[in-house]
C-alpha positions in Angstrom: 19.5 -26.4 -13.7 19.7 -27.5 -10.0 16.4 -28.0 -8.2 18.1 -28.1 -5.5 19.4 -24.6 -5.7 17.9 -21.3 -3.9 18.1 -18.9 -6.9 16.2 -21.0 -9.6 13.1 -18.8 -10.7 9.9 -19.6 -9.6 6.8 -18.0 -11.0 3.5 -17.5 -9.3 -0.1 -16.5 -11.0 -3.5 -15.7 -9.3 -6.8 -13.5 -10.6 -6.9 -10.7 -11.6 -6.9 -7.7 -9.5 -5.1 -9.9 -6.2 -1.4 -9.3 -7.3 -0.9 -7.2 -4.3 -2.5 -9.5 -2.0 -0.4 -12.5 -3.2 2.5 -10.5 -3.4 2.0 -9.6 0.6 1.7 -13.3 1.2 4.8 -14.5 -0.5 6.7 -11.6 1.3 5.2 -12.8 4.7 6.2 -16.5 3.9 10.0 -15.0 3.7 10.5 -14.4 -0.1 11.6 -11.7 -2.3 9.3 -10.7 -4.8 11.4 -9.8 -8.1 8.8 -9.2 -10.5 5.0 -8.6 -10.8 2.5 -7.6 -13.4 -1.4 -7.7 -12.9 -1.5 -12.0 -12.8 1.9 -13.3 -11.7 5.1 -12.6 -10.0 8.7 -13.5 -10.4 10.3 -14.9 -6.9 13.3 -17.4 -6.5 13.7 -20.7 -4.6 14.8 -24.7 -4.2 12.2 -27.0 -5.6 11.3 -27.6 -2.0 10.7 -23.8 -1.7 7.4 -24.7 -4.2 6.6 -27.1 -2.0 5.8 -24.4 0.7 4.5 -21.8 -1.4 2.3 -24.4 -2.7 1.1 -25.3 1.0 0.8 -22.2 2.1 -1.1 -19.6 0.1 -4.1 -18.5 0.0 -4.9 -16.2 -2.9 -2.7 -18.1 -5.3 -3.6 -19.8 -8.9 -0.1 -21.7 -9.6 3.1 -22.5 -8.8 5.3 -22.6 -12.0 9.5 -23.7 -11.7 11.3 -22.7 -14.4 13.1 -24.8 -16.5 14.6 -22.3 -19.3 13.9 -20.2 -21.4 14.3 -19.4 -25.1 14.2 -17.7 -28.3 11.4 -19.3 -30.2 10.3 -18.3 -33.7 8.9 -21.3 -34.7 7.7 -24.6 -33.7 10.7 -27.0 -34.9 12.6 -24.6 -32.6 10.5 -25.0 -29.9 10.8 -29.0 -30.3 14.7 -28.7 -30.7 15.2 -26.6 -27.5 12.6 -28.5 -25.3 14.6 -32.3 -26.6 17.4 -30.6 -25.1 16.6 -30.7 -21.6 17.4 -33.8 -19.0 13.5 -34.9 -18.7 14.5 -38.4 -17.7 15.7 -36.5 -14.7 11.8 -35.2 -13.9 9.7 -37.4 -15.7 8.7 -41.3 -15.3 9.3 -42.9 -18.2 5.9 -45.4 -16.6 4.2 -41.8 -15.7 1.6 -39.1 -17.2 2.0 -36.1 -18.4 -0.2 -32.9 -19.3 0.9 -29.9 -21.2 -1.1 -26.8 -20.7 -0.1 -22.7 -21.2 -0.5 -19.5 -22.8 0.6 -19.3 -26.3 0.8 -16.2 -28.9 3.2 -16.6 -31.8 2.1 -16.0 -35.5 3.3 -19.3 -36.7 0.8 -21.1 -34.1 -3.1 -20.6 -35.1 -4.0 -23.7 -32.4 -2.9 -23.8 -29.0 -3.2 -27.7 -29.2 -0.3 -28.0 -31.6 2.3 -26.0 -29.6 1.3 -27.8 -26.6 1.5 -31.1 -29.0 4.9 -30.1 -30.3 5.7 -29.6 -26.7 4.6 -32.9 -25.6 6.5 -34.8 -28.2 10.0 -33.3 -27.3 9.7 -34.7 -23.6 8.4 -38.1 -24.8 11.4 -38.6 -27.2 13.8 -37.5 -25.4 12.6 -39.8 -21.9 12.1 -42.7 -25.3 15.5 -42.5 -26.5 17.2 -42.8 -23.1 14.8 -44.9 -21.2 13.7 -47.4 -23.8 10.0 -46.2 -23.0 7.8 -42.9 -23.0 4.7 -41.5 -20.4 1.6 -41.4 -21.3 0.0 -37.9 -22.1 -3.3 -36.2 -21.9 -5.2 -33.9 -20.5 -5.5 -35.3 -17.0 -4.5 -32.9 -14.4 -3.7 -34.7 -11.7 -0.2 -36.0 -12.3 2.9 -34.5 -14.1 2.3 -30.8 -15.9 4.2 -28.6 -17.8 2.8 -25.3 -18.2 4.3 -23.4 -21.5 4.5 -19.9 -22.2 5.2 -18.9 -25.6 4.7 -15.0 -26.6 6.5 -13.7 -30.1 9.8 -14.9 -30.5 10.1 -16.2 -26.5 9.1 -18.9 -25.0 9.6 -20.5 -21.1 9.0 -23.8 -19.5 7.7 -24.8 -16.3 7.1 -27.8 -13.9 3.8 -27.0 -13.0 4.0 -28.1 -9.4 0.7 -26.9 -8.2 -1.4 -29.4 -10.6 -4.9 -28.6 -10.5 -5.1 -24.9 -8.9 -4.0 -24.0 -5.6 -7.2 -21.3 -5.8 -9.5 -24.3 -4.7 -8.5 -24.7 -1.3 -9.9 -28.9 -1.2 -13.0 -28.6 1.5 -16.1 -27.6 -1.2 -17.7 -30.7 -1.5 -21.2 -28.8 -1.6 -21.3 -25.2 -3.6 -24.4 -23.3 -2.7 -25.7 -21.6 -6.3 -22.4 -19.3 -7.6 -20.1 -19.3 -4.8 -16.9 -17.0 -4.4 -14.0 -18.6 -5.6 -11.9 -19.7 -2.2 -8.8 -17.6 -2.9 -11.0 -14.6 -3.9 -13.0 -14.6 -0.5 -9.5 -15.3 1.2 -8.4 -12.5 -0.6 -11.0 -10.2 0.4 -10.9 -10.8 4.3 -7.1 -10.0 3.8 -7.9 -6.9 2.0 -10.0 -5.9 4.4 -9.7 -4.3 8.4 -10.5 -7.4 9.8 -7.7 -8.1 12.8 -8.6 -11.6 13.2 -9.1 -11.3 17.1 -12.7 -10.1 16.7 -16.1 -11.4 16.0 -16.3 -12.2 12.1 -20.0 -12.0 10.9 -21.2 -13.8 7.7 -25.2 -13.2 7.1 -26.1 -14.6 3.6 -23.0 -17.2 4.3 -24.5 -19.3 0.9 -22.4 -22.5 1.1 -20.1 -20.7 3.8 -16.6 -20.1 1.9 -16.3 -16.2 3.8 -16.7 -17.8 6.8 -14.4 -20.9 6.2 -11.7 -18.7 5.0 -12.2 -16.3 8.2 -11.7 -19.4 10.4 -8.9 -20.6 8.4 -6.9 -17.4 8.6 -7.8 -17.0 12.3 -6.2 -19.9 13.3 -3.5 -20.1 10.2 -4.2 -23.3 8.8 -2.1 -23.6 5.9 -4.9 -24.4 2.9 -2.6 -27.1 0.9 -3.3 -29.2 5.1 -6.6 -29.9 2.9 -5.1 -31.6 -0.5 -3.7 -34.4 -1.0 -2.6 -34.3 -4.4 0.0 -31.6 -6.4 1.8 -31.6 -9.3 5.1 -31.7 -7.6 4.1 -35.1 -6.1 4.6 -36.8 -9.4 8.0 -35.9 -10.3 11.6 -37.7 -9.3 12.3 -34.3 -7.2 9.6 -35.0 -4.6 10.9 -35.7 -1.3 8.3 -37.1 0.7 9.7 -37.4 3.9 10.3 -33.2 3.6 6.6 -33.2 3.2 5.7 -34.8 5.6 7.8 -32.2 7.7 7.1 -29.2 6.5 3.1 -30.3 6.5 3.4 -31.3 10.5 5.5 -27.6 11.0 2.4 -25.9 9.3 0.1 -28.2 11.7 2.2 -27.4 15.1 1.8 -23.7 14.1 -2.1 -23.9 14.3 -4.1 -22.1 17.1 -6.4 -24.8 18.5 -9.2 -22.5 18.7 -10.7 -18.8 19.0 -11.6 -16.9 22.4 -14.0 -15.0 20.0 -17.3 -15.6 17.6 -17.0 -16.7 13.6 -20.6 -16.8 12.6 -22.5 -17.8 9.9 -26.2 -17.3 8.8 -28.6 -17.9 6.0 -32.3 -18.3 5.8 -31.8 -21.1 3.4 -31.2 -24.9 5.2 -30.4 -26.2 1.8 -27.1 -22.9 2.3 -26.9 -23.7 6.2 -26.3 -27.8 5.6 -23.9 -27.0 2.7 -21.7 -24.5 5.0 -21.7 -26.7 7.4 -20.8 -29.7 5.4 -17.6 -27.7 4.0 -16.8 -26.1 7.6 -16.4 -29.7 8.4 -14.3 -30.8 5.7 -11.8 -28.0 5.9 -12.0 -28.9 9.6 -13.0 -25.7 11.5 -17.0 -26.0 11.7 -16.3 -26.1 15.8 -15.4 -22.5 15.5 -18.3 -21.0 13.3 -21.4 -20.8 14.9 -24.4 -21.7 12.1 -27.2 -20.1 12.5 -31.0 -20.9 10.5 -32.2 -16.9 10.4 -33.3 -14.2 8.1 -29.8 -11.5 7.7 -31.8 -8.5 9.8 -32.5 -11.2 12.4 -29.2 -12.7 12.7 -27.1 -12.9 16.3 -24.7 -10.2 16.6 -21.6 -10.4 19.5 -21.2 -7.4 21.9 -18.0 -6.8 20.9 -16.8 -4.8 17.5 -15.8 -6.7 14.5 -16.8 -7.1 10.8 -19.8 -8.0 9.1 -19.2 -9.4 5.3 -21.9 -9.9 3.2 -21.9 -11.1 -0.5 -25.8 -10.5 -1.5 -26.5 -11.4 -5.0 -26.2 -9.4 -8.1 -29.2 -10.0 -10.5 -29.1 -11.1 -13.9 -32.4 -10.1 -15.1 -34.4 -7.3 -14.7 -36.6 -8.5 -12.9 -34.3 -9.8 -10.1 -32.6 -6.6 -9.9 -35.9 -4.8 -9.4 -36.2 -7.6 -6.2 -32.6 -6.7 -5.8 -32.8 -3.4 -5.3 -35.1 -3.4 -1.8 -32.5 -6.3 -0.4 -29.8 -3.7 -1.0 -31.6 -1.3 0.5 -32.5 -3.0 3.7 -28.7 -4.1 4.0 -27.9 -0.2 4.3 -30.7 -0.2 7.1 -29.5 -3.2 9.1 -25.9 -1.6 9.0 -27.3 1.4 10.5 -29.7 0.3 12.8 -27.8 -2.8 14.4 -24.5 -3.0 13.3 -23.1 0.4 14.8 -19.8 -0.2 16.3 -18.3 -2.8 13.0 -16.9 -2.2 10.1 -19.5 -3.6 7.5 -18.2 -5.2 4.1 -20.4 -5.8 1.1 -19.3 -7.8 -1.8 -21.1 -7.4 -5.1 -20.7 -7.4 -9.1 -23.4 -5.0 -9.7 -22.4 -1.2 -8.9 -25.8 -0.2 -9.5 -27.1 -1.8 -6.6 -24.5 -0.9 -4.6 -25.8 2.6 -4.7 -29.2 1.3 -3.0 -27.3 0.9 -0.2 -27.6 4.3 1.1 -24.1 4.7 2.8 -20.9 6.2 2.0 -18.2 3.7 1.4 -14.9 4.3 3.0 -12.9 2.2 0.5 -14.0 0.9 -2.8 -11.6 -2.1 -3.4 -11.8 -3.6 -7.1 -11.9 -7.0 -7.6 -13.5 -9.7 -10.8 -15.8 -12.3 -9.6 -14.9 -14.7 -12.5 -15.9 -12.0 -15.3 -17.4 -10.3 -13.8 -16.5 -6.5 -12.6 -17.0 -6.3 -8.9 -16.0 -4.2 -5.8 -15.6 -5.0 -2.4 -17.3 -1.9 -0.4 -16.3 -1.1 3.3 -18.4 1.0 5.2 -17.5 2.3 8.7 -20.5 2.0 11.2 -20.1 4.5 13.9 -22.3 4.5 16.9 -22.9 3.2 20.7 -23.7 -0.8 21.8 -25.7 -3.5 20.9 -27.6 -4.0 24.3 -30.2 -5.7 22.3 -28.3 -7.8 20.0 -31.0 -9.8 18.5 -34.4 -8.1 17.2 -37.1 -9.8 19.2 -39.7 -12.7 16.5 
C-alpha cells in the first residue's frame, strides 16, 4: 500500500437516492467513477486526492481509503489480517482512535464486538512496535477506521472525512427540521437552476436552500467551512498541501453575484437563524432576507427559480391546515410567479396533489426516512410589472 500512489481505491458514500448527483460531482472534480450502487461509489486516487474530494463536495457522506481487503469467516480472522497491516505507519501511538462500519457476518450477533476485535488488532500491533498504544472510543473527531464486513469479506478504511462531509460546518442555528445540507445542495443541482439567475427561497426556515444556492453560485468549496477531518489526524497529512489546495479552492471564488439570492419567511425566530448561518458560511452579503408572508414576498424582474420546502404534517390535524397552504402555493405560482421555473420540496405526496399543477419532473429523494420528491413545475406566462402585491 502506497498512499502516495494514484491508483489506491477510494470509496465514497452519500444518501440515498443522490448517487447520481455525487457521481456528477466527482466526475466534474476530474475523477473516474469505477463503481456505484445506490449509496457509494468506487473511484481511485493518492491520499492527497481524499483530501480534495473531501474539500470539495457537496452531496457527499464519507470519504473511505482503502487499506485491503479480505476473506473473513470469522472474527480471529479478521484480528489476524487487520495485525497484519503497518499501523505504526498511520496511527499515533500518543493518538485516538474510533472504529465504526457496517457489519453482516453470521458469526457476529453485535456490531460492537467486530468493531472491538477491530480495534484491538491496531492497538497491538502500534503496542508491540511502539512500546505504547492510542486511546480508543467513540469520539469522532480524530483518527477513524470505518469497517465493512458482509459474509465471508471484509474491507478496511481510513476514514478521512471524520464526522460527515454532509454537514457542510455553517448551522449553528437549525430552524425546526431542517434539510440536511448535502440534500438541499443536492436538489438545487438536480434542478434547472443555471446559477446566473435570481434564486428565490420563500419559507427559507433556517435558510440552508438559500445558503447552498449562494454557495454554488459562487463555488465555494464547503470543506472552506471545517476545520477538522479525519485525515488531519493521521502521519499521511501534509499540512502545508492543505494549506494550498484550501487557498486554490479560495482564489477560484467569484467575489459576488450581478443577480438576486433571496430569502423570506414570516417567522423572525427563521429570518434571524438564516441569517446567523448565511453569516457563518460567509455569503449572507449575497442573500437578501426578507421579514414577509410567501404570497407577499419580493420577486426580481428577471426569470429564475423559486424553491420552496413547505412542511409535511404529522398529524391529521396539521395536514387538514396543510392542505389550504398547498393549495395557495399552486395559486401564487400561477398568479405571480409566471416566467420561473417553481420547485417544491415535500415528504407528503398527498399534499402535493393540492397543489393544482402538473409537475414536469417528479425527482425522488428521502428526507431522513422519509419518502419525498422534489416537484418542478414550469410557470409559463408574461412579466412581473408588479412584483410585489400591494399591504
Amino acid at each position: 500500500m502506497n498512499p502516495n500512489a494514484d491508483n489506491n481505491k477510494i470509496v465514497i458514500t452519500c444518501g440515498p437516492r443522490i448517487i447520481d448527483i455525487l457521481t456528477e460531482e466527482v466526475k466534474n472534480l476530474g475523477y473516474i467513477v469505477r463503481n456505484t450502487d445506490h449509496l457509494s461509489l468506487e473511484t481511485e486516487g493518492s491520499f492527497e486526492d481524499t483530501m480534495k474530494l473531501n474539500l470539495h463536495l457537496r452531496t457527499a457522506n464519507k470519504v473511505l481509503f482503502h487499506l485491503k481487503s479480505f476473506r473473513c469467516p470469522h472474527p480471529d480472522i479478521l484480528y489476524k489480517e487487520l495485525y497484519k497491516l503497518d499501523w505504526d505507519k498511520w496511527i499515533k501511538s500518543d493518538g485516538y482512535i474510533s472504529i465504526n462500519g457496517y457489519v453482516k457476518n453470521d458469526t457476529i450477533k453485535d456490531t460492537r464486538f467486530a468493531n472491538l476485535k477491530a480495534k484491538d488488532a491496531i492497538v497491538d500491533k502500534i503496542h508491540n512496535i511502539k512500546g505504547r498504544r492510542p486511546d480508543s472510543g467513540p469520539d469522532q473527531t480524530q483518527t477513524m477506521i470505518y469497517l465493512h464486513w458482509k459474509g465471508d469479506w471484509a474491507s478496511v478504511y481510513i476514514d478521512t472525512s471524520g464526522e460527515t462531509i454532509s454537514k457542510h460546518g455553517y448551522r449553528k442555528m437549525p430552524f425546526k427540521a431542517p434539510m440536511a445540507e448535502s440534500l438541499a445542495a443536492a436538489c438545487i443541482m438536480k434542478s434547472k437552476w443555471d446559477r446566473k439567475s435570481p434564486f428565490i427561497n420563500p419559507m427559507c426556515g433556517s435558510g440552508t436552500l438559500a445558503i447552498e444556492a449562494a454557495l454554488l453560485a459562487i463555488d465555494k468549496a464547503p470543506g472552506l467551512m471545517r476545520d477538522n477531518f479525519g485525515f488531519m489526524h493521521v502521519f499521511q497529512f501534509d499540512p502545508i498541501h492543505w494549506k494550498k489546495m484550501r487557498e486554490d479552492a479560495l482564489s477560484k471564488m467569484k467575489p459576488k453575484l450581478d443577480f438576486k439570492i433571496m430569502a423570506s419567511d414570516v417567522s423572525n425566530l427563521a429570518l434571524n437563524a438564516a441569517k446567523e448561518n448565511a453569516q457563518v458560511a460567509g455569503v449572507s452579503h449575497l442573500i437578501d432576507f426578507e421579514q414577509v408572508d410567501y404570497k407577499d414576498c419580493t420577486l426580481p424582474e428577471e426569470e429564475g427559480v423559486i424553491f420552496m420546502n413547505p412542511e409535511y404534517g404529522l398529524r391529521l390535524g396539521e395536514v387538514t391546515e396543510l392542505e389550504k397552504t398547498y393549495s395557495e402555493i399552486g395559486d401564487f405560482f400561477k398568479q405571480r410567479a409566471k416566467g420561473y421555473m417553481g420547485y417544491i420540496f415535500t415528504g407528503n405526496l398527498d399534499l402535493a396533489k393540492r397543489v393544482g399543477l402538473k409537475a414536469k419532473r417528479r425527482m425522488e429523494f428521502y428526507n431522513a426516512k422519509i419518502d419525498a420528491r422534489l416537484l418542478e413545475y414550469e410557470l409559463y406566462g408574461g412579466s412581473k410589472k408588479n412584483a410585489k402585491l400591494p399591504i
